[in-house]
C-alpha positions as CSV (number, residue, x, y, z in Angstrom):
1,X,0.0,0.0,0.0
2,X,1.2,3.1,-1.0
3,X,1.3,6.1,1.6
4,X,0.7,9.6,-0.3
5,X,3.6,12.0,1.3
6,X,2.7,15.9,1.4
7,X,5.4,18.5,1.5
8,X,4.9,20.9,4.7
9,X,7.4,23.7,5.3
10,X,7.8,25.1,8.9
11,X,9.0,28.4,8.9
12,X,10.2,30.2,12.2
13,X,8.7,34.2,11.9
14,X,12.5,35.2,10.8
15,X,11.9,33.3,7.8
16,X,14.4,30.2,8.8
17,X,12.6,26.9,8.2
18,X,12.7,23.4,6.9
19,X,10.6,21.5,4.4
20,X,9.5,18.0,5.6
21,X,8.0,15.4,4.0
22,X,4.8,14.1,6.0
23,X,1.9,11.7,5.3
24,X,-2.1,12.0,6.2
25,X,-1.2,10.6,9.4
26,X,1.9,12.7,10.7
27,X,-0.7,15.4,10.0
28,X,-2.9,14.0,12.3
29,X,-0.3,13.7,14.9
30,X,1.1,16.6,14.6
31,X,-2.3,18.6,15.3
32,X,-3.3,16.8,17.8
33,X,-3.5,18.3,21.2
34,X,-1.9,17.1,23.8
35,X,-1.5,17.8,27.7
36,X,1.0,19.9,29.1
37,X,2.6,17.1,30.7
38,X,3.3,15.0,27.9
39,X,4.9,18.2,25.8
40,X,6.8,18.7,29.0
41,X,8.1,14.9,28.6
42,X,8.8,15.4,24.8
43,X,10.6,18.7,25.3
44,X,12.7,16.6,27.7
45,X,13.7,14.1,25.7
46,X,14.9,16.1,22.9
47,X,16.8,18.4,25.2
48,X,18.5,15.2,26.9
49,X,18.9,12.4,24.0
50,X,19.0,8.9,26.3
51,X,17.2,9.8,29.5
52,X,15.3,6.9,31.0
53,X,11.8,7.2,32.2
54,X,13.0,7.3,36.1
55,X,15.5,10.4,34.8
56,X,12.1,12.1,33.6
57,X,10.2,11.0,36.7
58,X,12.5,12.5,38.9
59,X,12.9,15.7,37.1
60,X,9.1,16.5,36.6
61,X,8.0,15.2,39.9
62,X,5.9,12.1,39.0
63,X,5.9,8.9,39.2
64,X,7.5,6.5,37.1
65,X,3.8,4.7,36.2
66,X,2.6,7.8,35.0
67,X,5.7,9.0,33.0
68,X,5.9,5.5,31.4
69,X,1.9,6.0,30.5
70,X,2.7,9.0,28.7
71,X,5.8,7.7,27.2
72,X,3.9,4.9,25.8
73,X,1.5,7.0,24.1
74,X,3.9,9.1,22.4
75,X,5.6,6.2,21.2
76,X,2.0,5.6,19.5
77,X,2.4,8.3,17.5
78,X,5.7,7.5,16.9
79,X,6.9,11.2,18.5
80,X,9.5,8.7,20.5
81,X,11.2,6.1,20.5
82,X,13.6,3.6,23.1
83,X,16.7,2.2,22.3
84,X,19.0,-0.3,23.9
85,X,18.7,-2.6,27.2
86,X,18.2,0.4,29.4
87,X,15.7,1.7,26.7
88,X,16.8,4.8,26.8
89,X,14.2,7.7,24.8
90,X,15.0,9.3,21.8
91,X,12.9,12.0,19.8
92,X,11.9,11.2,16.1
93,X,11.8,13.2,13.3
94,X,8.2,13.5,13.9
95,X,8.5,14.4,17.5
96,X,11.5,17.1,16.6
97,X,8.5,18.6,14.3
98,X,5.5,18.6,17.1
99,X,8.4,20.1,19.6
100,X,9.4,22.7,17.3
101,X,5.7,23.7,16.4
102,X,4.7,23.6,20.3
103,X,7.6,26.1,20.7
104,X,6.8,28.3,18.6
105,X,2.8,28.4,18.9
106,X,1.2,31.5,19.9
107,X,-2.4,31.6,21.1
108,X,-4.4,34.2,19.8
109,X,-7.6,35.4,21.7
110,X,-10.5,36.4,20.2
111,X,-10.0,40.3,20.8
112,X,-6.8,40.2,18.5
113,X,-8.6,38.1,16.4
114,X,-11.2,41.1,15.9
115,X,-8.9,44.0,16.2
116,X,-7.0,42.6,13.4
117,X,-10.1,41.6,11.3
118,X,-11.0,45.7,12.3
119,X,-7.8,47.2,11.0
């Protein structure tokens, strides 16, 4: 079965981005939303490449049950992955993307939403 790819580019407001080459799905994954906690676990990972679950435990506060819960759903949609005996945690591609989207997000409320539709 073939999987149609689309092209999306991410672009940074100074104009810097990359192009990536995504499927239907990654689209889905990357617009879900998802809680605070578990963007605070993927920002983790990508800042330490090979933590373990009880590193991540410790540092957020919670326990390991819970941290492995979340870990396993973003290993679902495939945002990261575990490697070696130890299984330490590793950030995908994919998971780089959602990370660098999260980052840059910026909520707008519906009063800029009208004062720009005003102006």
């Amino acid at each position: 079965m073939s999987r149609k790819r689309s092209i999306v580019y991410v672009a940074q407001e100074s104009g810097q981005g990359e192009e990536y080459k995504i499927d239907i799905e990654e689209i889905r994954i990357l617009s879900k939303e998802y809680s605070e906690e578990k963007m605070r676990i993927l920002k983790e990972i990508a800042e330490n490449p090979g933590t373990t679950i009880r590193e991540i435990a410790e540092k957020i506060k919670r326990s390991e049950k819970t941290v492995t819960t979340h870990i396993n759903d973003l290993k679902k949609d495939r945002l990261v992955t575990s490697k070696g005996r130890t299984q330490n945690l590793y950030i995908t591609k994919l998971g780089e993307i959602k990370n660098k989207i999260e980052k840059h997000r910026k909520t707008i409320t519906p009063t800029e939403i009208s004062e720009n539709i005003e102006q």
